[in-house]
FIKOLZA-1660 file (N, C-alpha, C; in steps of 0.1 Angstrom, whole numbers, plus 5000, padded with zeros to 4 digits):
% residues 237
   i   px   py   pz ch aa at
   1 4722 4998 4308  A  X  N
   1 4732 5007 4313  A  X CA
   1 4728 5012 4327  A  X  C
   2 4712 5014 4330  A  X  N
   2 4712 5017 4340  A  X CA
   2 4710 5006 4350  A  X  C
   3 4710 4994 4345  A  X  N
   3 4712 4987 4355  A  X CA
   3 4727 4982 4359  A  X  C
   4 4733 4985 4353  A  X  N
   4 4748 4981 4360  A  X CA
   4 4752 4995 4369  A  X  C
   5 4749 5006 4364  A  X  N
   5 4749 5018 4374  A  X CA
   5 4746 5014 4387  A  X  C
   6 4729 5009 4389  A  X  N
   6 4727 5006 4401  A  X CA
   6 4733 4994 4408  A  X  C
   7 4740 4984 4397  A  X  N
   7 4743 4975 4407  A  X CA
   7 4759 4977 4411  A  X  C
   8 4765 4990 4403  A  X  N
   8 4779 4994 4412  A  X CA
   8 4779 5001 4418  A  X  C
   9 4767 5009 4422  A  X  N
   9 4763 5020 4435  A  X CA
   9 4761 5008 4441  A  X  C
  10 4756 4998 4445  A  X  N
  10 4749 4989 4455  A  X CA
  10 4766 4984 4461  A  X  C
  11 4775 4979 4449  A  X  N
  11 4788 4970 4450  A  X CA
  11 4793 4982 4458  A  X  C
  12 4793 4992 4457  A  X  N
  12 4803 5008 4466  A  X CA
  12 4799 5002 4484  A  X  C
  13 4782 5004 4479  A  X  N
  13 4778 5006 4496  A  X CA
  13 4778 4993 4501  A  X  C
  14 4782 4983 4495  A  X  N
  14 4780 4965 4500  A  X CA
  14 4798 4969 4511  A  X  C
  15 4807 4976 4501  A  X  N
  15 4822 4973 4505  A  X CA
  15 4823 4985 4514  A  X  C
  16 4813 4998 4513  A  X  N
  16 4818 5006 4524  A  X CA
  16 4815 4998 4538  A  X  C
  17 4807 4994 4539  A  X  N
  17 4799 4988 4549  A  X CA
  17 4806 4977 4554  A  X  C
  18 4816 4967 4547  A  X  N
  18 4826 4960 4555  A  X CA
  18 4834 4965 4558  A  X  C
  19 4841 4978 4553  A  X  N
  19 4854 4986 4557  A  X CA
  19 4853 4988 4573  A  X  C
  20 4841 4993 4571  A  X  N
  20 4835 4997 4584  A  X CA
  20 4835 4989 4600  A  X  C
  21 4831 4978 4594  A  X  N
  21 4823 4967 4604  A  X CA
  21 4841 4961 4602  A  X  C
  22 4850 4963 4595  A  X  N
  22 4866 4953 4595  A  X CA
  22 4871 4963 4602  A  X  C
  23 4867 4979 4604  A  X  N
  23 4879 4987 4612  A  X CA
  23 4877 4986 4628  A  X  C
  24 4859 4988 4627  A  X  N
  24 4854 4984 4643  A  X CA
  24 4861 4973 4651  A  X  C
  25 4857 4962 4638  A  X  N
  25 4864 4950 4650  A  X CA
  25 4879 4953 4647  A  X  C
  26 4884 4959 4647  A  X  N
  26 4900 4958 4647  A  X CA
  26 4900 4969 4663  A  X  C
  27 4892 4979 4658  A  X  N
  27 4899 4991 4669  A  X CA
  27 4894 4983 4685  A  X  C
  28 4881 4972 4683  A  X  N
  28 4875 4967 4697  A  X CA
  28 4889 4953 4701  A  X  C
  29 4898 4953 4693  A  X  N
  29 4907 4945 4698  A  X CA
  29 4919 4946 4699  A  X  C
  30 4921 4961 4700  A  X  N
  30 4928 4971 4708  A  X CA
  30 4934 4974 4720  A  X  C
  31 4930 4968 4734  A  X  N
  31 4928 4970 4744  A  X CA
  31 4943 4975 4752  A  X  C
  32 4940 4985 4760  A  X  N
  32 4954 4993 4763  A  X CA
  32 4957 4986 4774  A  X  C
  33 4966 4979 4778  A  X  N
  33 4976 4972 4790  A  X CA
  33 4971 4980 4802  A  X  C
  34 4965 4975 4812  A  X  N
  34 4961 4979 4829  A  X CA
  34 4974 4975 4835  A  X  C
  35 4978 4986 4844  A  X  N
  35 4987 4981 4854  A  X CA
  35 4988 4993 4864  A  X  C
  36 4990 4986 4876  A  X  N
  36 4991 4997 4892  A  X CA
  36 5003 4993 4895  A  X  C
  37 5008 5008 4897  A  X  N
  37 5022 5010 4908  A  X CA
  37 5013 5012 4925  A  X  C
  38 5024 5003 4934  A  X  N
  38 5019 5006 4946  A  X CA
  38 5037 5008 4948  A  X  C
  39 5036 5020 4961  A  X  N
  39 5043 5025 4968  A  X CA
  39 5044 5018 4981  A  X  C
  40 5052 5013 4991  A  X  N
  40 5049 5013 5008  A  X CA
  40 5059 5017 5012  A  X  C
  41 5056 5020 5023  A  X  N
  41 5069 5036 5032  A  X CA
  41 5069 5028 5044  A  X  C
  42 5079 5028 5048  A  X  N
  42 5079 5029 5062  A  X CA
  42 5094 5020 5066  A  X  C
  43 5089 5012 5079  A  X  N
  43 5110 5006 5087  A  X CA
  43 5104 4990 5087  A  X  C
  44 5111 4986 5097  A  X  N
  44 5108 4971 5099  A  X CA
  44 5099 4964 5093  A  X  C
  45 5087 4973 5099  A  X  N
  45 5071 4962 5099  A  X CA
  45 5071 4963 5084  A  X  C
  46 5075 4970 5077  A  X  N
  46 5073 4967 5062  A  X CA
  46 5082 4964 5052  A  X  C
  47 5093 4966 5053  A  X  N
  47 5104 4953 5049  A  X CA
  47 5101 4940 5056  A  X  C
  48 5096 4938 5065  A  X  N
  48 5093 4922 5069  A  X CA
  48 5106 4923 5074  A  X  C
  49 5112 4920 5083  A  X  N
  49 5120 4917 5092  A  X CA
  49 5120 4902 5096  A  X  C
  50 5125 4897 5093  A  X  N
  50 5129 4884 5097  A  X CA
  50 5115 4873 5090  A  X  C
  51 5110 4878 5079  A  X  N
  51 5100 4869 5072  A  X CA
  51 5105 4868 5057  A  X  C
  52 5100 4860 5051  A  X  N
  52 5102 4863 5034  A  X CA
  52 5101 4867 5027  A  X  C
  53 5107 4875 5016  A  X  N
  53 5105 4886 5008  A  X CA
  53 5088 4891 5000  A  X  C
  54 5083 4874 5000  A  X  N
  54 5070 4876 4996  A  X CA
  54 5062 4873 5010  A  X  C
  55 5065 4871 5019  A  X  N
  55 5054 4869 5036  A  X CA
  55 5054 4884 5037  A  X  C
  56 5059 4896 5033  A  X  N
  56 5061 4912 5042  A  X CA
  56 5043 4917 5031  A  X  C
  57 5039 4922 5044  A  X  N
  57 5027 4928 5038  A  X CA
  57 5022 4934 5022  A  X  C
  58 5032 4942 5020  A  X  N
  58 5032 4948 5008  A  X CA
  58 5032 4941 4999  A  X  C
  59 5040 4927 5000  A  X  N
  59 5044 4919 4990  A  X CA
  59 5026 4907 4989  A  X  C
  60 5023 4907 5001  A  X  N
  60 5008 4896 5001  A  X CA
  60 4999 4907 4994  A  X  C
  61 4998 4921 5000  A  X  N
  61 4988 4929 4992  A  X CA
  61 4988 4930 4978  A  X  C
  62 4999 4931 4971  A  X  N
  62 5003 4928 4958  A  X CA
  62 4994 4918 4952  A  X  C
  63 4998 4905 4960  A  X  N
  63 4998 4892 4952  A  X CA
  63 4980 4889 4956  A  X  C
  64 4978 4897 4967  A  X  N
  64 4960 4896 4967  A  X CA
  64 4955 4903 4955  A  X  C
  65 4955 4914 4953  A  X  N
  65 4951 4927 4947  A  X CA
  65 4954 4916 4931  A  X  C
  66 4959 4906 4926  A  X  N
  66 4966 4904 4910  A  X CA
  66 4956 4889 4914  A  X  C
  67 4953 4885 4926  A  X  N
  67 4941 4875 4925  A  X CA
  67 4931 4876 4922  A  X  C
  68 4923 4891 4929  A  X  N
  68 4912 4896 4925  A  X CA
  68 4908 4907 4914  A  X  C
  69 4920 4907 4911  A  X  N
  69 4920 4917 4895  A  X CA
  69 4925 4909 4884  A  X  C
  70 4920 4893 4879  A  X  N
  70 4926 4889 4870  A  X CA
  70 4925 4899 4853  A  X  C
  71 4918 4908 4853  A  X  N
  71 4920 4917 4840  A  X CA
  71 4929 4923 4837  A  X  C
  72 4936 4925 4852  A  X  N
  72 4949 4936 4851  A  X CA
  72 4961 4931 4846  A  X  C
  73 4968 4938 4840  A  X  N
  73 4980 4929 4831  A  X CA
  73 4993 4930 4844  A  X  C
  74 4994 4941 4850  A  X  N
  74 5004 4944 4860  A  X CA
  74 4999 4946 4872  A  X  C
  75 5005 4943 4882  A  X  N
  75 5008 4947 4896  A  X CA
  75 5022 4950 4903  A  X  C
  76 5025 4965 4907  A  X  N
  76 5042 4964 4909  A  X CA
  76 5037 4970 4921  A  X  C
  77 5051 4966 4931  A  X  N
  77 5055 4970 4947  A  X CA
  77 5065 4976 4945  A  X  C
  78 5065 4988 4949  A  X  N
  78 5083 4996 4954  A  X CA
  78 5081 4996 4970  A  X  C
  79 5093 4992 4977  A  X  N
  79 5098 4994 4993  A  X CA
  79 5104 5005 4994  A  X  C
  80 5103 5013 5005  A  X  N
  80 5112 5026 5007  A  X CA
  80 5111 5020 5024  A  X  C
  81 5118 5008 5031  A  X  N
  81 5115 5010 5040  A  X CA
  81 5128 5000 5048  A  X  C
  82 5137 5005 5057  A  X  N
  82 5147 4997 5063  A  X CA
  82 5142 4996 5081  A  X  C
  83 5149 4987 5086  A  X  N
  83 5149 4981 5099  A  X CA
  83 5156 4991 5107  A  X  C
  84 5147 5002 5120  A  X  N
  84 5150 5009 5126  A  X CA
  84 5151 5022 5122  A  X  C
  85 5140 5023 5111  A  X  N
  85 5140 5039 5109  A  X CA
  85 5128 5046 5114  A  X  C
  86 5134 5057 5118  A  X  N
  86 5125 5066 5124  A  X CA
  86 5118 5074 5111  A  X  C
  87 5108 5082 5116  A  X  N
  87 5104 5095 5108  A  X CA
  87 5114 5103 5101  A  X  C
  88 5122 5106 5108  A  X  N
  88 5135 5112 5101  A  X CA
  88 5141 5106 5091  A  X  C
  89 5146 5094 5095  A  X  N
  89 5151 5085 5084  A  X CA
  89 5148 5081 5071  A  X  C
  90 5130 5082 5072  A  X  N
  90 5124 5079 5060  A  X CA
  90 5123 5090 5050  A  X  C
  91 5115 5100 5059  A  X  N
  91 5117 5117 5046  A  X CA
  91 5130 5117 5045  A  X  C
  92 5142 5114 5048  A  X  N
  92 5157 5115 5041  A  X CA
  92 5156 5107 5029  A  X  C
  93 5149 5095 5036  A  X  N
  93 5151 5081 5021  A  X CA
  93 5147 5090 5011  A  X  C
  94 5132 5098 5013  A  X  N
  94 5125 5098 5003  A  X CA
  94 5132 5108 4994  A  X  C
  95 5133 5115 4998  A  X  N
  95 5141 5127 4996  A  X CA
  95 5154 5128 4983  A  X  C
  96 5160 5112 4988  A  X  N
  96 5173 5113 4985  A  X CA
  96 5170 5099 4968  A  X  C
  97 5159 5098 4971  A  X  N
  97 5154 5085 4958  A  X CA
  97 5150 5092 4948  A  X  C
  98 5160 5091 4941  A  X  N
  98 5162 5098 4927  A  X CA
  98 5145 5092 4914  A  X  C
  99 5146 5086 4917  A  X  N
  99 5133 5075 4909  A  X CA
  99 5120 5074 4912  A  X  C
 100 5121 5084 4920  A  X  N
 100 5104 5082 4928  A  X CA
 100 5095 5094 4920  A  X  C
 101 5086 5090 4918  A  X  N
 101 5075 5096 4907  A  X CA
 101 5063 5103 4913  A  X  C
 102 5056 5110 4912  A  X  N
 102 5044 5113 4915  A  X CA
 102 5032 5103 4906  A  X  C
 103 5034 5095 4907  A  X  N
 103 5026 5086 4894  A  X CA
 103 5020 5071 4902  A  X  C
 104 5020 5073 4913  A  X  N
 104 5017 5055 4921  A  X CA
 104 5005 5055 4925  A  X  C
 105 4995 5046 4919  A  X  N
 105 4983 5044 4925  A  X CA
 105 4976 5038 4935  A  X  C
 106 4983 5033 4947  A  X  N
 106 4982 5034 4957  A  X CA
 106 4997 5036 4969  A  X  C
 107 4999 5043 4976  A  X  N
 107 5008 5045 4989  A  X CA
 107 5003 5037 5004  A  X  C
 108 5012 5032 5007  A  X  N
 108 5010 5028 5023  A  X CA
 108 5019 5036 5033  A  X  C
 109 5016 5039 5043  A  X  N
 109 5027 5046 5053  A  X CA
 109 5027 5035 5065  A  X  C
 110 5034 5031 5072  A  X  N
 110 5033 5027 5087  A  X CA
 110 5046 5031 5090  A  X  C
 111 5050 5040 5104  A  X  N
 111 5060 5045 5106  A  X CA
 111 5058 5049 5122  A  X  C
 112 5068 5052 5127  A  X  N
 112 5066 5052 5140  A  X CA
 112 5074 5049 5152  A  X  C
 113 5076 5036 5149  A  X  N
 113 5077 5023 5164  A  X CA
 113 5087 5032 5172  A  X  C
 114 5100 5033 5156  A  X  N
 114 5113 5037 5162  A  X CA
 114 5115 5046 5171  A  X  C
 115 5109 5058 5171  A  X  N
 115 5104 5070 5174  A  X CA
 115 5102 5068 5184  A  X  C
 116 5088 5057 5193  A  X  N
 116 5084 5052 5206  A  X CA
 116 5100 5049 5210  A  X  C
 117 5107 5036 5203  A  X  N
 117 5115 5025 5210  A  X CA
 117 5129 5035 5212  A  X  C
 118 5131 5046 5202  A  X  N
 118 5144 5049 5209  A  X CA
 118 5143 5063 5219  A  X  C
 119 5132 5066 5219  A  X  N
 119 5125 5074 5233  A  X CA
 119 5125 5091 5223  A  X  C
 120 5122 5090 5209  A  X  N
 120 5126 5108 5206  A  X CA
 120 5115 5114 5211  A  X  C
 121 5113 5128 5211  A  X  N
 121 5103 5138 5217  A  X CA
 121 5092 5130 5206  A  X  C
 122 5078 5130 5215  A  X  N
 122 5065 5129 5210  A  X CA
 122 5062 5139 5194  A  X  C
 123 5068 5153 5204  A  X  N
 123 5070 5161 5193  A  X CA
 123 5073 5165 5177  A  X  C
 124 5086 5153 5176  A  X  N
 124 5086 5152 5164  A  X CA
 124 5081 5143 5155  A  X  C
 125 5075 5133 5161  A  X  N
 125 5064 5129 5155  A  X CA
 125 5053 5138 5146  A  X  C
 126 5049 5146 5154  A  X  N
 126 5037 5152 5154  A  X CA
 126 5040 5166 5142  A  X  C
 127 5054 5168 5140  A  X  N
 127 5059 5172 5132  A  X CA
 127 5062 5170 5116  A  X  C
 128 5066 5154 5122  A  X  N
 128 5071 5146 5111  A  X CA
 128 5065 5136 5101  A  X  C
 129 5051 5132 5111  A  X  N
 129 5042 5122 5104  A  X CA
 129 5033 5131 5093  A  X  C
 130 5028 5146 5095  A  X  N
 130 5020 5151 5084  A  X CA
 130 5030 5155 5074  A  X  C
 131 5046 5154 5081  A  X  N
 131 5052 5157 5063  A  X CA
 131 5052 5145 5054  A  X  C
 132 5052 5132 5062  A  X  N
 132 5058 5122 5054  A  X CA
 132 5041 5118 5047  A  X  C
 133 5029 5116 5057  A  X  N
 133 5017 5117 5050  A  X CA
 133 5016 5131 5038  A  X  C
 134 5018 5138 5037  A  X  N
 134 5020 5151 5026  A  X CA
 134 5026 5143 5016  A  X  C
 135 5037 5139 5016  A  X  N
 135 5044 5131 5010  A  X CA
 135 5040 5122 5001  A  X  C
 136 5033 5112 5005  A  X  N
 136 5024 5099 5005  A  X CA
 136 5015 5107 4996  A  X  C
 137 5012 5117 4998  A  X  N
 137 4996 5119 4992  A  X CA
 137 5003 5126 4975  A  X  C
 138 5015 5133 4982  A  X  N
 138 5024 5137 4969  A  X CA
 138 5026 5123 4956  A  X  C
 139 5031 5116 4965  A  X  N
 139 5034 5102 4954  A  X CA
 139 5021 5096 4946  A  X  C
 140 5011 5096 4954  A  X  N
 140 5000 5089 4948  A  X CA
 140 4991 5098 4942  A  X  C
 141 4997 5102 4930  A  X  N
 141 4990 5114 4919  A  X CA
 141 4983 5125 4927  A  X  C
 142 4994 5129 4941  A  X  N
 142 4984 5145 4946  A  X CA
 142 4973 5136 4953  A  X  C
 143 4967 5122 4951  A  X  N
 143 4952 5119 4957  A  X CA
 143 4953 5116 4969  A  X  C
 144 4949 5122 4979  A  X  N
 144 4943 5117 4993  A  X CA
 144 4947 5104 4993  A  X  C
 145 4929 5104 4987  A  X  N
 145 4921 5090 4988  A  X CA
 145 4928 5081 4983  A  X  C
 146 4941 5082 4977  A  X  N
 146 4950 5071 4969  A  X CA
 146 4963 5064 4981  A  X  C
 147 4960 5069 4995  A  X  N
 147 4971 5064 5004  A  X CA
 147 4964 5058 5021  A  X  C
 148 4969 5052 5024  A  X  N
 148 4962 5039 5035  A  X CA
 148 4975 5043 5043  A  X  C
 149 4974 5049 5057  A  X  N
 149 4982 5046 5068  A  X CA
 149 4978 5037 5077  A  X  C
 150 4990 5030 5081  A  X  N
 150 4983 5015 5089  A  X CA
 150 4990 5019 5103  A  X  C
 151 4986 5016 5110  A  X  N
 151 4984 5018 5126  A  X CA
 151 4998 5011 5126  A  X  C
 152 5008 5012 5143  A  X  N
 152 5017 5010 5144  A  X CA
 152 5017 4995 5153  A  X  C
 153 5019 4984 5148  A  X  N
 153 5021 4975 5160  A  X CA
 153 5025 4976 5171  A  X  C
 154 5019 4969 5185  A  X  N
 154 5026 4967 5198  A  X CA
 154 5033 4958 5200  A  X  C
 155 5046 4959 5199  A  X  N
 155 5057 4948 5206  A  X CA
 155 5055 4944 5219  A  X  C
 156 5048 4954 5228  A  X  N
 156 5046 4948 5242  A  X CA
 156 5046 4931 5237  A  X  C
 157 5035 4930 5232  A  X  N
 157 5025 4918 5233  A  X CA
 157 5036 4906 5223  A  X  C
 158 5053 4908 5224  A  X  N
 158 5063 4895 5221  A  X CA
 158 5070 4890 5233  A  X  C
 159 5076 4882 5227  A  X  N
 159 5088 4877 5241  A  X CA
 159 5096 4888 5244  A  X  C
 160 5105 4892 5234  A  X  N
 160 5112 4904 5229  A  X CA
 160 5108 4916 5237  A  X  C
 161 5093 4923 5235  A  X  N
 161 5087 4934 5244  A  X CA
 161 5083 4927 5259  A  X  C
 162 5083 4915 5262  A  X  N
 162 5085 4914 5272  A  X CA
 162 5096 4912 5285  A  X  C
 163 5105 4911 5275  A  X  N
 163 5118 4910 5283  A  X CA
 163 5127 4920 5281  A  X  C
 164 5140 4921 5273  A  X  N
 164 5147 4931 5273  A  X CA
 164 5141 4944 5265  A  X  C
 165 5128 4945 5259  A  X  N
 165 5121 4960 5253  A  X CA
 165 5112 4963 5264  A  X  C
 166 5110 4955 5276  A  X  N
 166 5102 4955 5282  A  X CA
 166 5098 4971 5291  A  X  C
 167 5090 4974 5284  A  X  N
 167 5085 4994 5295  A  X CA
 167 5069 4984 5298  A  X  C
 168 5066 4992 5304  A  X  N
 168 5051 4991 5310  A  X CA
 168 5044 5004 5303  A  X  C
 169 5050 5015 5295  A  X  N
 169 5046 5023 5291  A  X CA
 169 5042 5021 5276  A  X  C
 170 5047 5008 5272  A  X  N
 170 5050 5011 5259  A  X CA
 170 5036 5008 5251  A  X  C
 171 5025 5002 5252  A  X  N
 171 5016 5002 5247  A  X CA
 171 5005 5014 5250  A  X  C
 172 5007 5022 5264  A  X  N
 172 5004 5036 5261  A  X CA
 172 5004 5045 5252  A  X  C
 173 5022 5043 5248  A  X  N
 173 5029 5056 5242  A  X CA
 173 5026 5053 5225  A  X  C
 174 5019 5036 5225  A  X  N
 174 5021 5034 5208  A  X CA
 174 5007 5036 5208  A  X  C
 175 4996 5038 5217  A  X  N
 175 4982 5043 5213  A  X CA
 175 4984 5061 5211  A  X  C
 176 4996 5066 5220  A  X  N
 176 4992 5078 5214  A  X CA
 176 4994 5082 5202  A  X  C
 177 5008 5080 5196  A  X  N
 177 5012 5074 5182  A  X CA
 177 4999 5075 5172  A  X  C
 178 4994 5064 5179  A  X  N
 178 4984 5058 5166  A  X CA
 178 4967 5068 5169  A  X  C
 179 4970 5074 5181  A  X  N
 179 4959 5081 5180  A  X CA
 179 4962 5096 5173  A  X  C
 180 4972 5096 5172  A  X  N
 180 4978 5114 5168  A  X CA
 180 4974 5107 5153  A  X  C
 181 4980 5097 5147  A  X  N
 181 4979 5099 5132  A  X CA
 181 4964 5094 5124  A  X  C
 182 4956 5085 5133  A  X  N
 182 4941 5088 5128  A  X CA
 182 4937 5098 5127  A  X  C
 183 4935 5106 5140  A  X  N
 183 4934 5122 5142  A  X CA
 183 4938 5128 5129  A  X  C
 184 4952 5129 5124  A  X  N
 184 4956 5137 5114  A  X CA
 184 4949 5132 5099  A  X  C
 185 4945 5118 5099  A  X  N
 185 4949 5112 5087  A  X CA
 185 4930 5115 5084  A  X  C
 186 4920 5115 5096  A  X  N
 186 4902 5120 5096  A  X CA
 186 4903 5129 5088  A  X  C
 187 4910 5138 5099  A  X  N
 187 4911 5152 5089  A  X CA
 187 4916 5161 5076  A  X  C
 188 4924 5147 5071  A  X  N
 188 4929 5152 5056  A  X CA
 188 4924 5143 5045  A  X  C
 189 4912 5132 5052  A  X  N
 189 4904 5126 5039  A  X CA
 189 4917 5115 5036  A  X  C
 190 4926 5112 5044  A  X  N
 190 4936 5099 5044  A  X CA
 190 4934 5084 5049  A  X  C
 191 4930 5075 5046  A  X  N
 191 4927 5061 5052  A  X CA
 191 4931 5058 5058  A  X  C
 192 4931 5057 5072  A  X  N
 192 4935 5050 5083  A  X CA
 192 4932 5040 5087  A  X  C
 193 4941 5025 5089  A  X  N
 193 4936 5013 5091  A  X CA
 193 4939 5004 5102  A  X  C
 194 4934 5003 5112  A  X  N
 194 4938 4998 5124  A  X CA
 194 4945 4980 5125  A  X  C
 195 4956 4979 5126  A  X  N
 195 4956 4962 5126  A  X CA
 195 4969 4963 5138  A  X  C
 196 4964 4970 5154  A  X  N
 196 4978 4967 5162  A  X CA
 196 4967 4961 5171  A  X  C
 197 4954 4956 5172  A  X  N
 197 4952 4950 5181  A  X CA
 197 4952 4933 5177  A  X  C
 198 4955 4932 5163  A  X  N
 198 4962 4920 5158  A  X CA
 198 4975 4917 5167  A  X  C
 199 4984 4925 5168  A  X  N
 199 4996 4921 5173  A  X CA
 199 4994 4924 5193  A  X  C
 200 4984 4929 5191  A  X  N
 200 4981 4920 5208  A  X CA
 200 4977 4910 5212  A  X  C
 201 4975 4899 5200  A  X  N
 201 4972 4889 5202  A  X CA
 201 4987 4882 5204  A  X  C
 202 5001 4885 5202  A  X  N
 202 5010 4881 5203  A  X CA
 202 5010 4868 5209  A  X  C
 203 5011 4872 5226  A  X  N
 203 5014 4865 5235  A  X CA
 203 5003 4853 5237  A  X  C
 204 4990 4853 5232  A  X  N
 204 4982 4846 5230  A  X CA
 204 4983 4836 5224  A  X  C
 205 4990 4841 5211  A  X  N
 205 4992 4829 5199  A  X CA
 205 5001 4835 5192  A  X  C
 206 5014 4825 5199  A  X  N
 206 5031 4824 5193  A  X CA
 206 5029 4828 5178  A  X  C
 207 5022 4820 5169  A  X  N
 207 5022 4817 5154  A  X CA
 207 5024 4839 5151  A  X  C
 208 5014 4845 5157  A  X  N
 208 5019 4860 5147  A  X CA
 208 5032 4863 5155  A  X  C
 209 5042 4858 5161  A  X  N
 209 5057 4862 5158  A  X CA
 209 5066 4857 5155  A  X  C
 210 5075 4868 5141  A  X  N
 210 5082 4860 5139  A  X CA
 210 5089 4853 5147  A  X  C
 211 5103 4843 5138  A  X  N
 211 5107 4833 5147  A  X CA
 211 5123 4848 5156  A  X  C
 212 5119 4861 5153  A  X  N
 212 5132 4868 5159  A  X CA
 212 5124 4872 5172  A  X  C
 213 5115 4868 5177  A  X  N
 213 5100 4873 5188  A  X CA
 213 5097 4881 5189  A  X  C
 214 5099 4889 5179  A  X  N
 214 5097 4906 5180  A  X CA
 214 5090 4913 5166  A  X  C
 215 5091 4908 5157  A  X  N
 215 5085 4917 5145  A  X CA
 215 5068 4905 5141  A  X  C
 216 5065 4907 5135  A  X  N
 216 5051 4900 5132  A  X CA
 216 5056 4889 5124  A  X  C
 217 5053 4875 5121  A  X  N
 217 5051 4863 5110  A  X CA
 217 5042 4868 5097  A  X  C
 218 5047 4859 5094  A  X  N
 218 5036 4858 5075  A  X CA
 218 5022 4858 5081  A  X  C
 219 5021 4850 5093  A  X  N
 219 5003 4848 5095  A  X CA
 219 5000 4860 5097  A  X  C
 220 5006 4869 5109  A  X  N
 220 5002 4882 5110  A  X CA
 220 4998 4892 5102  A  X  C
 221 5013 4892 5088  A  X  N
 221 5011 4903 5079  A  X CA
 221 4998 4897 5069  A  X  C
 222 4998 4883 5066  A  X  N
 222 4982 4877 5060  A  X CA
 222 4973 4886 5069  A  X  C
 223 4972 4885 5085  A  X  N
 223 4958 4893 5089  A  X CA
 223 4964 4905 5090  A  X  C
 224 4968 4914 5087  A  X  N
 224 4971 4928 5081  A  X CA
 224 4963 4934 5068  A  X  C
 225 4968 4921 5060  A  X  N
 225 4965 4924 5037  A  X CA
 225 4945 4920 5045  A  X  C
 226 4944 4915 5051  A  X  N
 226 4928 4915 5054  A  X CA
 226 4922 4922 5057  A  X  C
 227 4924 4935 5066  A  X  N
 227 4920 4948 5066  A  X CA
 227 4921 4956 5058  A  X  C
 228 4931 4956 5050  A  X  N
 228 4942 4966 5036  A  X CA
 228 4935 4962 5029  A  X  C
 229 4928 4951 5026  A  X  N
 229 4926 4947 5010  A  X CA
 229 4910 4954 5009  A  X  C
 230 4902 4953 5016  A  X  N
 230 4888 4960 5011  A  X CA
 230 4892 4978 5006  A  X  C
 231 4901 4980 5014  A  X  N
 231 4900 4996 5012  A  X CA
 231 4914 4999 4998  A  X  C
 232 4922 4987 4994  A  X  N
 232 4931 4989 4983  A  X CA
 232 4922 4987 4975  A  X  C
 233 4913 4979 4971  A  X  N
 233 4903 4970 4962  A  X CA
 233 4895 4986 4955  A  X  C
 234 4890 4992 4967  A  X  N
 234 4886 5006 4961  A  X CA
 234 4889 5017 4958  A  X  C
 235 4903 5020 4962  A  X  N
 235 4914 5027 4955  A  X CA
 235 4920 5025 4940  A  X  C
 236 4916 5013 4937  A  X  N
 236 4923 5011 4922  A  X CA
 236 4913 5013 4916  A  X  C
 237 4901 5008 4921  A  X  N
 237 4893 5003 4908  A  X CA
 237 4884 5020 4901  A  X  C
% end
């Protein structure tokens, strides 16, 4: 008698002990679905204007970011961005986009040009770039460190800015531009990423304009996602 006692206390703890070791490996093959929302804001230069839906920066950042994150189950892109909008234009978009979440893990801003090209006060820039970066930092869970503004291209350096856009001012007035929003973006802990002396290479080498001679090619926005990608790479992970 007492040995069958012991050997069905032994039979209890033989079967607690695979319950165990059967629920572990169930719960370790579990794994909850990874996926990043990216945001990009801005006009032309990031719709891609006259390039391919997947050549426009946002769209190559994407498709980098899902090469070098094969664990991740998702990668999504939202555009908030049309051909010839100013600062104004875009905090209306944002404003007025019923679907937009505070929930995106990374934001891009590039914004600007218009502002230079259709001559508005300096001023409202200087107004309007820390609401739209506020903004940016609002979309990407409140975090700073979760949004990348990218410097504004110089059109001087196309056919296009050299003929009928043609000022002799105009690569001045886009350093000041792009010096006001470093300046803002140091000071608020915002990533700032320089890629407009890419598009001074313009005139040097046809290939970074598109074929409209005025907005950047696939090759250009490729050396764009090249500067973008080390500092997106550390925002997700």
């Amino acid at each position: 008698m007492k040995h069958h006692t012991i050997f069905r206390v032994k039979l209890i703890l033989l079967l607690s002990c695979i319950c165990i070791f059967s629920c572990s490996s169930d719960d370790a093959v579990e794994v909850t679905p990874k996926s990043y929302r990216i945001l990009s804001l801005g006009d032309s230069y990031t719709i891609g204007q006259s390039v391919c839906e997947t050549c426009r920066f946002p769209v190559q950042l994407k498709d980098s970011l899902v090469a070098n994150f094969p664990a991740v189950d998702n990668f999504s892109v939202k555009i908030i961005a049309e051909t010839g909008w100013t600062t104004t234009n875009l905090i209306n978009a944002i404003t007025e986009d019923d679907n937009l979440t505070n929930t995106y893990d990374l934001v891009t801003l590039l914004i600007g040009v218009n502002n230079q090209y259709q001559n508005k006060p300096f001023s409202l820039y200087e107004s309007e770039f820390p609401e739209l970066a506020m903004k940016a930092v609002s979309l990407a869970k409140g975090d700073a460190s979760n949004v990348i503004v990218v410097s504004i291209p110089d059109y001087a350096f196309t056919p296009f800015g050299q003929g009928f856009g043609f000022s002799p001012t105009t690569s001045e007035e886009i350093d000041q531009y792009n010096t006001f929003a470093r300046s803002y973006c140091n000071a608020n802990g915002i990533t700032f990423v320089n890629i407009t002396d890419i598009t001074r290479e313009g005139l040097t080498n046809p290939a970074l304009v598109a074929q409209d001679q005025l907005h950047p090619s696939e090759l250009a926005y490729s050396l764009f996602v090249e500067r973008l990608l080390p500092f997106a790479t550390e925002k997700i992970q």
